[in-house]
DOLUMKE-258245 format. One line per field, with one value per residue: residue number from 1; residue in one letter; chain; x, y, z of N, C-alpha, C, CB in turn. Coordinates in steps of 0.1 Angstrom, whole numbers. Glycine has a CB too. Example, Ala and Ser with C-alpha at 12.3 -4.5 7.8 and 13.67 -1.06 7.14 Angstrom:
REM residues 2
i	[1,2]
aa	[A,S]
ch	[A,A]
n_xx	[132,128]
n_yy	[-57,-22]
n_zz	[78,71]
ca_xx	[123,137]
ca_yy	[-45,-11]
ca_zz	[78,71]
c_xx	[132,129]
c_yy	[-33,0]
c_zz	[78,79]
cb_xx	[113,141]
cb_yy	[-45,-6]
cb_zz	[90,57]
REM end
This chain:
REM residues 270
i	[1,2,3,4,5,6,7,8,9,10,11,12,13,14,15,16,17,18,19,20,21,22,23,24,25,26,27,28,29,30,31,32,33,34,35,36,37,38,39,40,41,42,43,44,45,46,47,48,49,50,51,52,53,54,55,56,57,58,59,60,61,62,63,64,65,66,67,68,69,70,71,72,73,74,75,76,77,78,79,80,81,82,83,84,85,86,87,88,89,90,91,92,93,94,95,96,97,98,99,100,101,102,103,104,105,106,107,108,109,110,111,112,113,114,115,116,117,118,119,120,121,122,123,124,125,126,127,128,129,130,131,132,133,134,135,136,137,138,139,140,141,142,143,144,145,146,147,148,149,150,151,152,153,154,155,156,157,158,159,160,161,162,163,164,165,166,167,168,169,170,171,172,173,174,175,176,177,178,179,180,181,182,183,184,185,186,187,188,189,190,191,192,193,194,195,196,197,198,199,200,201,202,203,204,205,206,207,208,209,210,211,212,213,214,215,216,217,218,219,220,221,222,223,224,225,226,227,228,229,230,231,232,233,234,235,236,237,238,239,240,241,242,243,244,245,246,247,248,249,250,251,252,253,254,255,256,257,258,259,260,261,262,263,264,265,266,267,268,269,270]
aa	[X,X,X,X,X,X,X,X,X,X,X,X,X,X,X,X,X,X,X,X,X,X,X,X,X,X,X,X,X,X,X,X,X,X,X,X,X,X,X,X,X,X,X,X,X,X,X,X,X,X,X,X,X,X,X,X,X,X,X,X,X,X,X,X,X,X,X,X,X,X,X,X,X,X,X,X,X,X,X,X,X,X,X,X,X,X,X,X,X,X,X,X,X,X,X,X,X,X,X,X,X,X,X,X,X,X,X,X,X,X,X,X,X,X,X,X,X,X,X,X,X,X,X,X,X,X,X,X,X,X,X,X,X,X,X,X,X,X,X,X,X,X,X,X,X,X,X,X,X,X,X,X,X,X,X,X,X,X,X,X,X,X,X,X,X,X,X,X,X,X,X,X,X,X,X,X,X,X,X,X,X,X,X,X,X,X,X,X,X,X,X,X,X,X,X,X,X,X,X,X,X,X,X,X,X,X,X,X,X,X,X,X,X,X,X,X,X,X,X,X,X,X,X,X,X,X,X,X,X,X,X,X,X,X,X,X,X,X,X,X,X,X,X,X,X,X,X,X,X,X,X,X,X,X,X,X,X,X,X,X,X,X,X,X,X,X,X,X,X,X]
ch	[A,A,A,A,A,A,A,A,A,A,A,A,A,A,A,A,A,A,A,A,A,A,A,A,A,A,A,A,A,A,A,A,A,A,A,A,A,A,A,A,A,A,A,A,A,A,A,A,A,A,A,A,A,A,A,A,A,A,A,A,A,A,A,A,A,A,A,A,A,A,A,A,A,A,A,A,A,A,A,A,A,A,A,A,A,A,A,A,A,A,A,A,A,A,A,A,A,A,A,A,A,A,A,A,A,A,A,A,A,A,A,A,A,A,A,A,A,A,A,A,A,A,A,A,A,A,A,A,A,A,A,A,A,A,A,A,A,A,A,A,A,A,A,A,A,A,A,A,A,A,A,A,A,A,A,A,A,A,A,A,A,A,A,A,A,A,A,A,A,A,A,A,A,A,A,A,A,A,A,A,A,A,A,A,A,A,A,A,A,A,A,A,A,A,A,A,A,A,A,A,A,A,A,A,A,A,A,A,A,A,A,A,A,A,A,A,A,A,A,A,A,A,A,A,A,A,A,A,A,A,A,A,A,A,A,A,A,A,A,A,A,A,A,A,A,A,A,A,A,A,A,A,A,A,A,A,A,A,A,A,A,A,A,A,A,A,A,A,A,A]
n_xx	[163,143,123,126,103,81,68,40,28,-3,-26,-54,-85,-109,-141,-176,-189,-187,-188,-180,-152,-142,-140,-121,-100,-99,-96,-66,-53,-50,-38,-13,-5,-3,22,38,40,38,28,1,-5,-27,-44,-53,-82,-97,-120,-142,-143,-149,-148,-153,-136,-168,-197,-210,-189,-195,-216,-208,-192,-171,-174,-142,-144,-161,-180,-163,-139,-141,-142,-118,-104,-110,-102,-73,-69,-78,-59,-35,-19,-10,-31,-31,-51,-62,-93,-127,-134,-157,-160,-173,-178,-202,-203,-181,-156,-125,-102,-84,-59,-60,-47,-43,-37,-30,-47,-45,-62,-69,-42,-29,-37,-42,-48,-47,-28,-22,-39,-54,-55,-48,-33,-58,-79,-94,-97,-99,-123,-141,-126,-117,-88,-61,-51,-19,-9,15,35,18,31,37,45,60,70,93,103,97,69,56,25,17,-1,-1,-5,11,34,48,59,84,91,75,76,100,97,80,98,116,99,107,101,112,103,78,46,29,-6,-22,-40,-27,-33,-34,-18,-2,32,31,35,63,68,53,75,98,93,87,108,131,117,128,157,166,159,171,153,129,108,71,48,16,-8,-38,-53,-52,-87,-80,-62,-25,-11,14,24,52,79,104,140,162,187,175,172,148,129,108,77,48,29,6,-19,-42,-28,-4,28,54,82,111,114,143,148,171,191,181,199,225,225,223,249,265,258,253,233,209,219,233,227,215,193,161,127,97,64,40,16,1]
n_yy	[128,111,126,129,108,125,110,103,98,94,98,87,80,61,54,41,56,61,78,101,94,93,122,131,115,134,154,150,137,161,180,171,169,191,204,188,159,129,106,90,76,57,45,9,-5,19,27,16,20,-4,-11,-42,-59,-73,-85,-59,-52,-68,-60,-36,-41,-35,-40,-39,-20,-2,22,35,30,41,70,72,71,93,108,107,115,140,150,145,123,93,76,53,29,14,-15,-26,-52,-71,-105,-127,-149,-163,-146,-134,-113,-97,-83,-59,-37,-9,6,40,54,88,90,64,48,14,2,-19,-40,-62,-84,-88,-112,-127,-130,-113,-128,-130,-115,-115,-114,-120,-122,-140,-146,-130,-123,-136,-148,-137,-149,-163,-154,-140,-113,-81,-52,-16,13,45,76,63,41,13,-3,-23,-39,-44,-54,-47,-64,-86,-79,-85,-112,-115,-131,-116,-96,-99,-116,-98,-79,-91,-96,-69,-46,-11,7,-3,-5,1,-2,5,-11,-10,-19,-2,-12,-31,-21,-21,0,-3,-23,-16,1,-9,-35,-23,-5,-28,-44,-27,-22,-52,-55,-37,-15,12,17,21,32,36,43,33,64,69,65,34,25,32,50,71,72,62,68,52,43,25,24,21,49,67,91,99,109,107,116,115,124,129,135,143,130,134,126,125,100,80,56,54,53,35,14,25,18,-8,-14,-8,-22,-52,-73,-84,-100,-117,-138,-168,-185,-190,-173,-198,-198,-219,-244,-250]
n_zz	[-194,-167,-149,-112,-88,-73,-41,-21,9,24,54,68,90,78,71,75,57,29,4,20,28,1,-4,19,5,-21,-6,6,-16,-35,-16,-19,-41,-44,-34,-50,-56,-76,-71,-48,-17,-2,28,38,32,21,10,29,62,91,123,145,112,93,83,74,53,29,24,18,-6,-40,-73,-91,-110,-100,-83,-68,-80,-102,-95,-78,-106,-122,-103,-103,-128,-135,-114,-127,-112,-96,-79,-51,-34,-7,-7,-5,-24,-43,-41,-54,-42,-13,15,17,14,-10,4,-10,-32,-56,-76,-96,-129,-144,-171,-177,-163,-143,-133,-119,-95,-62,-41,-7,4,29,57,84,114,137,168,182,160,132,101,77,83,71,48,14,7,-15,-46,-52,-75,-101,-93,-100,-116,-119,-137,-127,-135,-145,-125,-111,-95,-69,-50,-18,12,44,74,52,59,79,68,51,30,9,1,-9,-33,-51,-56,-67,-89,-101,-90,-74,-57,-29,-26,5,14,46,74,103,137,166,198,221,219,192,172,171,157,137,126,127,107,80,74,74,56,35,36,36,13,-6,-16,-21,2,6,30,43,67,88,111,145,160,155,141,137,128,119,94,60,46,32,21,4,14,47,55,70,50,53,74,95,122,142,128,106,78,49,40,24,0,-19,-48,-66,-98,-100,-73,-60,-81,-72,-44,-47,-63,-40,-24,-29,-20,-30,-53,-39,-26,-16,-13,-31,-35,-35,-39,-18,-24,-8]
ca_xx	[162,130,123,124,89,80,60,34,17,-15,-34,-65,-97,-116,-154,-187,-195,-176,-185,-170,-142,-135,-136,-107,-93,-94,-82,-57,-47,-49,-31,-2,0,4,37,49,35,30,23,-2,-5,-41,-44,-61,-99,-95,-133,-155,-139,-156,-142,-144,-144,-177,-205,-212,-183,-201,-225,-202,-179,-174,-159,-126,-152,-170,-182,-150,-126,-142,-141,-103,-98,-114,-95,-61,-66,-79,-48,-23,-11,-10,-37,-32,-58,-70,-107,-134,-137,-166,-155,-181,-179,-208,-202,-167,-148,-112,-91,-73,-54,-58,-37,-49,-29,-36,-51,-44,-68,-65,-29,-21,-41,-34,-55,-44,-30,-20,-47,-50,-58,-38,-38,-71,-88,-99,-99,-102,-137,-148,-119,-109,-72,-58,-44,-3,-2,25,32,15,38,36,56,59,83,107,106,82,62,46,17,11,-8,-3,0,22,50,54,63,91,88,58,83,116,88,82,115,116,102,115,100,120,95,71,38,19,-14,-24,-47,-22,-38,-32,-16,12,46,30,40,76,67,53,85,106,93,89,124,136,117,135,170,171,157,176,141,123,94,63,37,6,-16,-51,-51,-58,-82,-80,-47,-12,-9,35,31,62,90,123,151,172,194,169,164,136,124,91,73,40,26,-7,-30,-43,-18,2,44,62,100,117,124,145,156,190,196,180,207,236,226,225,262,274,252,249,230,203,228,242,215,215,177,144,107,86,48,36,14,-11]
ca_yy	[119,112,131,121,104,123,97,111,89,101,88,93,72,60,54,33,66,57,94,109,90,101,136,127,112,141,165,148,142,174,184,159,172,210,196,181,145,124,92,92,62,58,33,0,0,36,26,17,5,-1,-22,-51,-63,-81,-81,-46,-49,-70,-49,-22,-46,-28,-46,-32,-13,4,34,39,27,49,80,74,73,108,119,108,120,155,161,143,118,77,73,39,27,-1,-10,-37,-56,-81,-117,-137,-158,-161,-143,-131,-104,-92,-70,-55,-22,-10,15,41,62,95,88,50,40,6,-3,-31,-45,-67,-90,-93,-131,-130,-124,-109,-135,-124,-105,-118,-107,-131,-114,-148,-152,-126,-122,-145,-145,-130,-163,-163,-152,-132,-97,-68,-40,-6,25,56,81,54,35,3,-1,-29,-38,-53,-48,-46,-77,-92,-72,-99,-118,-110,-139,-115,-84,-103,-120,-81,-68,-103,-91,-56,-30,-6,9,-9,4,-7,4,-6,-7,-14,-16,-1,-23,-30,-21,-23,14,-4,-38,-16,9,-23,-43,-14,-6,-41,-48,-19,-29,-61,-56,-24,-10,19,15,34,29,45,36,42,72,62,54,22,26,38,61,72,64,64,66,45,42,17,21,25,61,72,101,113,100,114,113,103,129,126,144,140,132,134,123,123,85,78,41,55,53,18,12,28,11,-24,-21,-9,-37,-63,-83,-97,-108,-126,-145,-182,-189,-183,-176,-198,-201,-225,-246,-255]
ca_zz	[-182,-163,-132,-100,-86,-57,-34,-9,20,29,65,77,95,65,80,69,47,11,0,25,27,-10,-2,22,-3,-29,1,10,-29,-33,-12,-20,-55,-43,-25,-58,-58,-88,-67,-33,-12,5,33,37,34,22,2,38,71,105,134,134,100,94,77,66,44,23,16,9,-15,-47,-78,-98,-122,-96,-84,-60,-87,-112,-88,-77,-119,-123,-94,-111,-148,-127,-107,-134,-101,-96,-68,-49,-25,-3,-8,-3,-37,-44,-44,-58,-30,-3,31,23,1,-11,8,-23,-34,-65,-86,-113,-133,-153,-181,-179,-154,-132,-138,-114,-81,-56,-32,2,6,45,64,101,118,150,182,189,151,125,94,72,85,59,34,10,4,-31,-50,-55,-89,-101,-86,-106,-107,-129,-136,-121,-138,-147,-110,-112,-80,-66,-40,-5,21,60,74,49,62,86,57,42,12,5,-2,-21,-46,-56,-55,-80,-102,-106,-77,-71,-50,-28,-18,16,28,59,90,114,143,180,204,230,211,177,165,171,150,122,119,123,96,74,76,76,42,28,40,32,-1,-12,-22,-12,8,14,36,51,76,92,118,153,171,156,136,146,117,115,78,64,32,31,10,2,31,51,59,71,42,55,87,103,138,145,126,91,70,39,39,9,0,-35,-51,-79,-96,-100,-61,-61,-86,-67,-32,-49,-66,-27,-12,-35,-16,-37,-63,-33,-19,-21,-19,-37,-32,-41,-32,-15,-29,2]
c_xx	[149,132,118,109,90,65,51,25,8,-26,-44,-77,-105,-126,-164,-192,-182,-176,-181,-157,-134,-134,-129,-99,-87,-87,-71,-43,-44,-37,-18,3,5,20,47,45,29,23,16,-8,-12,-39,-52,-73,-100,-116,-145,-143,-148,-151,-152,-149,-153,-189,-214,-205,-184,-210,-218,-191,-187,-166,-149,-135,-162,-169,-168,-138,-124,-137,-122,-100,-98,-106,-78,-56,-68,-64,-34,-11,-15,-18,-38,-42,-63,-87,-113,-137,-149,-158,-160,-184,-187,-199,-185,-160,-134,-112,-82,-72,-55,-48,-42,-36,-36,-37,-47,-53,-68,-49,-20,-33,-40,-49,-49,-39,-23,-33,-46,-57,-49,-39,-51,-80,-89,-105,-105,-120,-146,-141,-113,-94,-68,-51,-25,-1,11,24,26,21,35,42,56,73,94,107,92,83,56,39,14,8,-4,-2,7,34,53,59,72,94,82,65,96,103,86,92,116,114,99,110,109,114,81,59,30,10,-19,-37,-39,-24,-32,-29,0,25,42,35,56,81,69,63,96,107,91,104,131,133,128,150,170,165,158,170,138,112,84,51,29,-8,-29,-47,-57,-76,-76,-64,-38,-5,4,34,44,71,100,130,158,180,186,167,156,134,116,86,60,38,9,-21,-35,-39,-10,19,47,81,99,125,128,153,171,196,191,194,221,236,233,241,273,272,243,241,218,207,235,241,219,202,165,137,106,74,47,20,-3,-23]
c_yy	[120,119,129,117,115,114,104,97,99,92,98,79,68,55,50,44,66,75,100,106,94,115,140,125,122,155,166,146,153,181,183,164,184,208,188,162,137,108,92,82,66,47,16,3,11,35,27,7,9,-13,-29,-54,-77,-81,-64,-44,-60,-65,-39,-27,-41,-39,-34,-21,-2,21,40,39,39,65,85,75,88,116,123,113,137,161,151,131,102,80,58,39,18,2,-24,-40,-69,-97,-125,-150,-154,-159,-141,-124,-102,-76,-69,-39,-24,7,19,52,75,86,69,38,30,0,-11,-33,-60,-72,-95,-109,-131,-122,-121,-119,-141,-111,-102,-116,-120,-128,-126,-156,-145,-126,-134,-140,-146,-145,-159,-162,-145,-118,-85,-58,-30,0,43,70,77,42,27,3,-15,-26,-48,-50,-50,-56,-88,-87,-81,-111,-119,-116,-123,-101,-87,-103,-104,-78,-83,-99,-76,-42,-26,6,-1,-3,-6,-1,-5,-3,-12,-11,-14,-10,-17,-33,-23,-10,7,-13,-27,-6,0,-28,-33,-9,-18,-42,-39,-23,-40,-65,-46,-18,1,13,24,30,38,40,44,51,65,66,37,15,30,52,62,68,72,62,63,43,34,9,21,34,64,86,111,100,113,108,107,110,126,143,138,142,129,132,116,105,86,61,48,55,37,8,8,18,-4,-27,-18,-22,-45,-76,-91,-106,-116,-140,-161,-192,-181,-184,-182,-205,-212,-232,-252,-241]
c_zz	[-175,-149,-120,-92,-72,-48,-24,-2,23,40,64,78,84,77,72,55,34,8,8,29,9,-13,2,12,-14,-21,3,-4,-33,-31,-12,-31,-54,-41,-38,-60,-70,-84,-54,-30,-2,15,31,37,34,17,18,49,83,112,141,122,102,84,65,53,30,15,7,0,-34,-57,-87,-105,-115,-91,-73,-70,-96,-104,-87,-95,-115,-115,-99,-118,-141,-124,-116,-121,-104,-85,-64,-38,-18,-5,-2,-18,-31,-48,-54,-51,-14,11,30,8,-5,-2,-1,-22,-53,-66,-97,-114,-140,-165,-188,-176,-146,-141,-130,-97,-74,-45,-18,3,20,52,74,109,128,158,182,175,138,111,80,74,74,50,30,1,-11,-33,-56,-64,-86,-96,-95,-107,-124,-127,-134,-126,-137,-134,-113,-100,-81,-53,-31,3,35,64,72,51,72,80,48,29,4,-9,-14,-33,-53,-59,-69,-93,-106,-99,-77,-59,-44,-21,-6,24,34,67,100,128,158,187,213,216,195,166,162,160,135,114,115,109,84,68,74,63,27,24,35,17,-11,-18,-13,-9,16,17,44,54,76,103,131,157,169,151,144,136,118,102,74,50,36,22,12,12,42,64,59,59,46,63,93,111,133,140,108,87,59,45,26,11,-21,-35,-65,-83,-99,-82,-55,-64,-80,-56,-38,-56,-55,-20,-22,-32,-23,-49,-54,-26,-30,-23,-25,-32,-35,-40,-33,-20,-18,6]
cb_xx	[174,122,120,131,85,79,72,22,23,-22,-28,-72,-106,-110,-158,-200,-198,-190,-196,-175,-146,-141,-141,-106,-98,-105,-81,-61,-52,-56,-34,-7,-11,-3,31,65,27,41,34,-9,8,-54,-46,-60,-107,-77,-134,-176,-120,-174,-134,-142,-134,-180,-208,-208,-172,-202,-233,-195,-175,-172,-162,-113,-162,-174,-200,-147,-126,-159,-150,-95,-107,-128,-94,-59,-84,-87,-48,-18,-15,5,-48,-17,-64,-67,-114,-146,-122,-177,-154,-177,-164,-217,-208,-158,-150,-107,-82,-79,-34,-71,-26,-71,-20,-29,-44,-33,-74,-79,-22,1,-55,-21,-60,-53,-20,-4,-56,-55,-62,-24,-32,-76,-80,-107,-86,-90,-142,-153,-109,-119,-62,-44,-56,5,-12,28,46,7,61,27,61,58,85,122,107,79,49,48,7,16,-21,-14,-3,22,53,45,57,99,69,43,88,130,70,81,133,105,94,113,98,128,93,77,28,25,-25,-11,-65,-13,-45,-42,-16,13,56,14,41,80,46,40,90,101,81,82,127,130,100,135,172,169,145,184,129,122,96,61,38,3,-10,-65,-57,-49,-95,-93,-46,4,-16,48,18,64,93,127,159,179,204,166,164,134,119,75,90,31,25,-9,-29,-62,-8,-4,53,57,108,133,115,153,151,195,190,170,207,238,209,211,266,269,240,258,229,192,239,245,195,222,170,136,94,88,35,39,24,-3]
cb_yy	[123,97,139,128,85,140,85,126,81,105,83,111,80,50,68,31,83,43,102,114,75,97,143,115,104,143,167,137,140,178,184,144,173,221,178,185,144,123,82,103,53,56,37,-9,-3,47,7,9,1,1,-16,-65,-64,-80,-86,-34,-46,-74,-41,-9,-69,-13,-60,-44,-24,-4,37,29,13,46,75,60,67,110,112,104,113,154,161,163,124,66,80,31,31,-6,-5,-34,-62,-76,-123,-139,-160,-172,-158,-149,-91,-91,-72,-62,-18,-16,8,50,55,107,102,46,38,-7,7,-25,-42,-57,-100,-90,-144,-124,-127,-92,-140,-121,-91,-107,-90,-137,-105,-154,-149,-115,-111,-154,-156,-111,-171,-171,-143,-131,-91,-64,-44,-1,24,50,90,65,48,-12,13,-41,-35,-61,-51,-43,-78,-94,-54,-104,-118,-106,-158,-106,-78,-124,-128,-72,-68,-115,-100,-54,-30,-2,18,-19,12,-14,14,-4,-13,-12,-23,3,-36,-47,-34,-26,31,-8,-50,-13,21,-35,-54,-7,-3,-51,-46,-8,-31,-71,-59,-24,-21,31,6,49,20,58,34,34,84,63,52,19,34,23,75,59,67,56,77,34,52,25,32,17,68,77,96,121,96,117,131,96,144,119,149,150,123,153,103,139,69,91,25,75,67,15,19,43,11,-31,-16,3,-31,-67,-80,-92,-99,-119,-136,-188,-195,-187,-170,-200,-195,-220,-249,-262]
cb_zz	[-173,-163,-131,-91,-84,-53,-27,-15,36,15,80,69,105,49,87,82,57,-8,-4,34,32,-21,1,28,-7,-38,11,19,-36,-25,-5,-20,-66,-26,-11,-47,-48,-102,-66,-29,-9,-4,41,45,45,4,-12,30,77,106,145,139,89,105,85,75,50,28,27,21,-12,-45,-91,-111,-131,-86,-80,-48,-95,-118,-75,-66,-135,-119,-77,-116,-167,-110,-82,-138,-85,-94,-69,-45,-27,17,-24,7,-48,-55,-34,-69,-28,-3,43,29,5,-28,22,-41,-25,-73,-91,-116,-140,-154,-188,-173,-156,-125,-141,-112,-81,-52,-39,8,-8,51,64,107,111,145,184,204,145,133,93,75,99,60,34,2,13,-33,-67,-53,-101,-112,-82,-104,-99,-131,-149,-104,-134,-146,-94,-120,-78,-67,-43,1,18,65,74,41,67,94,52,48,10,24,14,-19,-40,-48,-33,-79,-110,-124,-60,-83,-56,-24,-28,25,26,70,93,113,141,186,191,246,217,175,178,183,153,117,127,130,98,81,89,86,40,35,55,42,-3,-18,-23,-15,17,6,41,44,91,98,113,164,180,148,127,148,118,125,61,76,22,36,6,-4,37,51,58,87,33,35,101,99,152,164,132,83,79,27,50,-1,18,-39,-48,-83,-109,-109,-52,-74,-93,-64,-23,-60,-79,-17,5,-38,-4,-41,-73,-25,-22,-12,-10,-47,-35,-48,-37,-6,-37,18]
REM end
């Protein structure tokens, strides 16, 4: 029988400095693996962020092949883990990049990424001025000691199309890093909708944010039912919680509810 994934969120401030933002990264990996972790979930713009997004992150857009992608490999096949991560990718499109996550595996290397397609372009921020939005293909998802995973980012949790389409085709884990940003009642929005995607899509869900100042950090693991698993405060730190698809399984033949449902996704075409 395969053994149980254990899942680790990992926050912290990522900052204009890419190399030292990957030495975060291999701390915090690290540290994630000591604990038992074969999977650790980086936040948004784990590769270069600085507030607001703008121009700089242009400069610092890397594509899938680059020297960040390549780095998070090495770090993978090293500590034998799935390292997920938000970054800045190169678009090929003047004056504006992807907001994407990618996904490596040991010894597999990129094994599924994902382009932001809701942008923040709310509570006053205007994120579509530099990023161009990921196109509605199909969901990418990969396998994690038996439990396929997919990816979305932050912002589409206000979406919940964004989350069934996944669970569609066959998550049983959903990963989401974020920069969710500081704000009136927003710690409340993003344990809500977090929780909520879980629940109503009998999936686990794990997400991890940026640290404040700019973030709200609480990243966070849910199950099925949606219990909280593992939840941090507001410092960069690693949480970990055991997932397995056999409790996927069990929830969905208590609470049948996506075998119950009477409508579909399906993308919009504007």
């Amino acid at each position: 029988m395969t053994e149980p994934l254990i899942v680790a969120v990992a926050q912290f401030a990522p900052t204009a400095d890419t190399e030292a933002n990957l030495d975060t990264i291999r701390d915090l990996a690290e540290a994630a693996v000591a604990r038992g972790a074969g999977l650790v979930l980086f936040p948004e713009y784990a590769s270069f962020f600085v507030n607001p997004v703008g121009a700089a992150f242009l400069e610092a857009a890397e594509p899938l092949d680059g020297a960040f992608v390549v780095a998070l490999r090495g770090l993978a096949d090293r500590l034998g883990a799935t390292i997920v991560a938000g970054m800045a990718e190169l678009a090929g499109e003047p004056g504006r990049f992807f907001n994407t996550v990618v996904a490596v595996a040991p010894d597999r290397g990129l094994v599924a990424s994902y382009r932001k397609q809701h942008l923040y372009d709310a509570f006053g921020a205007r994120e579509s001025e530099w990023v161009a939005p990921g196109a509605l293909d199909e969901p990418q998802t990969f396998t994690a000691s038996g439990v396929t995973v997919g990816l979305q980012t932050c912002y589409d949790l206000r979406f919940p199309e964004v989350t069934r389409r996944i669970v569609d085709a066959g998550a049983e884990l959903v990963l989401v890093p974020a920069e969710w940003v500081h704000g009136n009642l927003k710690v409340h929005h993003w344990r809500t909708l977090v929780i909520a995607r879980a629940i109503e899509n009998t999936v686990y869900v794990a997400a991890a944010d940026q640290t404040p100042p700019i973030g709200v950090g609480t990243s966070l693991v849910v199950d099925p039912m949606g219990v909280v698993l593992a939840e941090l405060a507001e410092t960069a730190d690693v949480g970990v919680a055991e997932v397995a698809a056999s409790r996927v399984h069990d929830v969905r033949a208590t609470n049948p509810s996506l075998a119950l449902r009477r409508f579909r996704v399906i993308p919009s075409t504007e």
